[in-house]
ZADO-1210 file (C-alpha; in nm, 4 decimals, padded with zeros to 6 digits):
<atoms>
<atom x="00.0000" y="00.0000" z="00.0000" code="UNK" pos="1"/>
<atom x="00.1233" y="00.3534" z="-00.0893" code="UNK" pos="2"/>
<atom x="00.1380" y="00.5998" z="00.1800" code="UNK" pos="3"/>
<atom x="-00.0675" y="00.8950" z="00.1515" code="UNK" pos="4"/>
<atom x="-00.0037" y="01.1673" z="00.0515" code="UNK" pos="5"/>
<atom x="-00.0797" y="01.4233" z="00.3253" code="UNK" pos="6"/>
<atom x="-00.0860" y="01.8729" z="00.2840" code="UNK" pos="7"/>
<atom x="00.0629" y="02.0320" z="00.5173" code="UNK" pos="8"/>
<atom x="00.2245" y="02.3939" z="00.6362" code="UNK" pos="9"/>
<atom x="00.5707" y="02.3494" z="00.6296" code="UNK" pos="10"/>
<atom x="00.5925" y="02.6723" z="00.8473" code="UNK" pos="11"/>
<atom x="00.4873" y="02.3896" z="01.1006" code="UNK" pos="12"/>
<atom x="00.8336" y="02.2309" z="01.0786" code="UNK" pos="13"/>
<atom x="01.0037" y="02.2078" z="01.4395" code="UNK" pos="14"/>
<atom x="01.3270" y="02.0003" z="01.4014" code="UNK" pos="15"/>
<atom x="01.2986" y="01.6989" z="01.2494" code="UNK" pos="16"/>
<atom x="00.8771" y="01.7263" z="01.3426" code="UNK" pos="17"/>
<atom x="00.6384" y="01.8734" z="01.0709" code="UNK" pos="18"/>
<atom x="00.2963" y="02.0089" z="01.2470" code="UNK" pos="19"/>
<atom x="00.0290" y="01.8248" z="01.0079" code="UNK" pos="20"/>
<atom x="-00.2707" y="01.8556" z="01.2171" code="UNK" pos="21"/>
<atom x="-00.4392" y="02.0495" z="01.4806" code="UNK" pos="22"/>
<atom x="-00.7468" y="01.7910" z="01.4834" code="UNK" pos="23"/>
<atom x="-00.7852" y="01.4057" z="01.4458" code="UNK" pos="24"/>
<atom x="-00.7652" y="01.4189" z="01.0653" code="UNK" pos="25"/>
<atom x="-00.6024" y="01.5709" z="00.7486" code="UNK" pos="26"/>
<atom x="-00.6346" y="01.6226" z="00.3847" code="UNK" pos="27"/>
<atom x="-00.4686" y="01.3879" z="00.1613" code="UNK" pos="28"/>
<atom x="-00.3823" y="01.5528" z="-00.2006" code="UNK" pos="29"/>
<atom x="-00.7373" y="01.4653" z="-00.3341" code="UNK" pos="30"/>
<atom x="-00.8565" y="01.6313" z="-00.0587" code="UNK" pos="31"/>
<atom x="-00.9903" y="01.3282" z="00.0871" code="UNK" pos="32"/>
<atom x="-00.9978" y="01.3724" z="00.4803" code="UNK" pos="33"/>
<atom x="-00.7896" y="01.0996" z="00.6409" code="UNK" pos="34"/>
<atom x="-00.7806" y="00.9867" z="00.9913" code="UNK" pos="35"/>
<atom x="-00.4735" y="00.9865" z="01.1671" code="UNK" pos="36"/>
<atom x="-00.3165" y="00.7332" z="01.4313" code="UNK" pos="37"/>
<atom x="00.0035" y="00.6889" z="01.5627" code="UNK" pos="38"/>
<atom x="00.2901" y="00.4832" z="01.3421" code="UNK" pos="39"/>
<atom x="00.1030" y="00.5841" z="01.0059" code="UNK" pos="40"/>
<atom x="00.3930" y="00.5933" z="00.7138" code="UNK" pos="41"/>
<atom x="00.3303" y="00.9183" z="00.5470" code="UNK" pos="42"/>
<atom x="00.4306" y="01.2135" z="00.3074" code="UNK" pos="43"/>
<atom x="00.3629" y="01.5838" z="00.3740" code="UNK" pos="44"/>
<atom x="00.3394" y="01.7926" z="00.0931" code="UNK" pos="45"/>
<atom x="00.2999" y="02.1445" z="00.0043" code="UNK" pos="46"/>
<atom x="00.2889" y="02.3973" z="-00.3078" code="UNK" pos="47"/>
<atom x="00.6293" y="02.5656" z="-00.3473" code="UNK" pos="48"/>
<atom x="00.8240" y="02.6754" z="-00.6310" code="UNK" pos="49"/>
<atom x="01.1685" y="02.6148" z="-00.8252" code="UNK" pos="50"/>
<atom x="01.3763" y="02.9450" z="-00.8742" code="UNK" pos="51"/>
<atom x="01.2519" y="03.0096" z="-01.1975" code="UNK" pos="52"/>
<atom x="00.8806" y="03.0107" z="-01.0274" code="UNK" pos="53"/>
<atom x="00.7816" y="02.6708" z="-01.1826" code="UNK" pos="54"/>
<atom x="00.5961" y="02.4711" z="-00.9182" code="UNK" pos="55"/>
<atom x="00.7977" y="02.2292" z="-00.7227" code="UNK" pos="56"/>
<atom x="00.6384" y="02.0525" z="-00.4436" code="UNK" pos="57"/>
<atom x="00.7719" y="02.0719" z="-00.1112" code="UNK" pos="58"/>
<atom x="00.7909" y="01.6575" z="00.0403" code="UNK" pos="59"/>
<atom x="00.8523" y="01.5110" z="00.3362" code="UNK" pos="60"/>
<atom x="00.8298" y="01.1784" z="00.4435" code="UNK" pos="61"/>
<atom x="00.8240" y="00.9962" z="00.8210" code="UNK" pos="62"/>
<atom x="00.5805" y="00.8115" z="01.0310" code="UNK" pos="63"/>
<atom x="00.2924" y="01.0050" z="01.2115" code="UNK" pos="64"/>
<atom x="00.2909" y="01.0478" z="01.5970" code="UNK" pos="65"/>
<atom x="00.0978" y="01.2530" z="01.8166" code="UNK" pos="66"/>
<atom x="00.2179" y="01.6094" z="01.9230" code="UNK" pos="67"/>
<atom x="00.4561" y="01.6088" z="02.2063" code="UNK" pos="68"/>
<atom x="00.3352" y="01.8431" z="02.5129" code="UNK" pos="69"/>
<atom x="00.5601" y="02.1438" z="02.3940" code="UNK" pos="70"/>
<atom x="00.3975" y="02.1336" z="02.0593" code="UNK" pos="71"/>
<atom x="00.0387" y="02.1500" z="02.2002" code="UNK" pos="72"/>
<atom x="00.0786" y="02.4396" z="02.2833" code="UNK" pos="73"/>
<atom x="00.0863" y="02.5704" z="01.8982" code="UNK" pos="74"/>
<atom x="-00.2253" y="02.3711" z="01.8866" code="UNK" pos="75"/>
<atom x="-00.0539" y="02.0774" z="01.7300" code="UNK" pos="76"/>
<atom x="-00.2128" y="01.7274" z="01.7736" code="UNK" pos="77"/>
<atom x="-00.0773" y="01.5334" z="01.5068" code="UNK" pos="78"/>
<atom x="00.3157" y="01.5576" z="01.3642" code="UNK" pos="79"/>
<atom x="00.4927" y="01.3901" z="01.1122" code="UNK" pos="80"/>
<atom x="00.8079" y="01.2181" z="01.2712" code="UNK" pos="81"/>
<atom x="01.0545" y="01.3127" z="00.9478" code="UNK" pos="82"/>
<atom x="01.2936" y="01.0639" z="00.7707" code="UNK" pos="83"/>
<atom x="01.6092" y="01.0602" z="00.7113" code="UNK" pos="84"/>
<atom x="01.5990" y="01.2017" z="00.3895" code="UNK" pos="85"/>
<atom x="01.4353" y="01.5473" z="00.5376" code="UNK" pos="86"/>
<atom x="01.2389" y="01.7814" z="00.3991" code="UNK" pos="87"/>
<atom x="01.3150" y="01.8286" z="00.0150" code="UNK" pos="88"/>
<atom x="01.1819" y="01.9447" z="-00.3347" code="UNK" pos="89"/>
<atom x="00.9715" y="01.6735" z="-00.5348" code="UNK" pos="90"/>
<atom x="01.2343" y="01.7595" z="-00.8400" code="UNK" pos="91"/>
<atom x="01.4946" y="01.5924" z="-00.6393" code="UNK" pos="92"/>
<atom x="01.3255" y="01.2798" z="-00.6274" code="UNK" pos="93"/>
<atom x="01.3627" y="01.2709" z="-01.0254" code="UNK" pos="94"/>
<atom x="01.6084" y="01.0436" z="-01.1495" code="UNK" pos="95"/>
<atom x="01.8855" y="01.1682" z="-01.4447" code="UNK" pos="96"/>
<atom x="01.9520" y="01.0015" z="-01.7571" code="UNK" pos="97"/>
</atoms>
């Protein structure tokens, strides 16, 4: 199963923890609301742009754990425990001939 694909503000981004939700669910990218629970494999995503203004996703992908107590206090419930690959552009996921 593919993990979903999940929007989020990546002016949430603490660290290696991306804010994805202030309630129990989130938007995938078909904006179908999806109901988060702890150990979920997951990518955040938001609109960005290249440096010649073509769009180029911001990406991030981890596993899904609930807010820790200093993060409830920005109204956080739900963060996105990043990978080791950190938070990148969807372009660099595209392989070169």
């Amino acid at each position: 199963m593919t993990p979903p694909r999940l929007w989020a503000d990546f002016n949430g981004l603490f660290g290696e923890y991306l804010c994805i939700s202030h309630g129990d669910t989130c938007r995938d990218e078909t904006g179908a609301e999806i109901v988060l629970r702890s150990g979920i494999r997951a990518t955040a995503f938001c609109e960005d742009s290249d440096d010649q203004g073509r769009p180029d996703k911001l990406i991030a992908s981890g596993i899904v754990k609930p807010a820790a107590p200093g993060m409830v206090g920005h109204r956080s419930r739900w963060v996105l425990h990043i990978d080791q690959d950190g938070v990148r552009h969807e372009s660099d996921l595209q392989v070169e001939d």
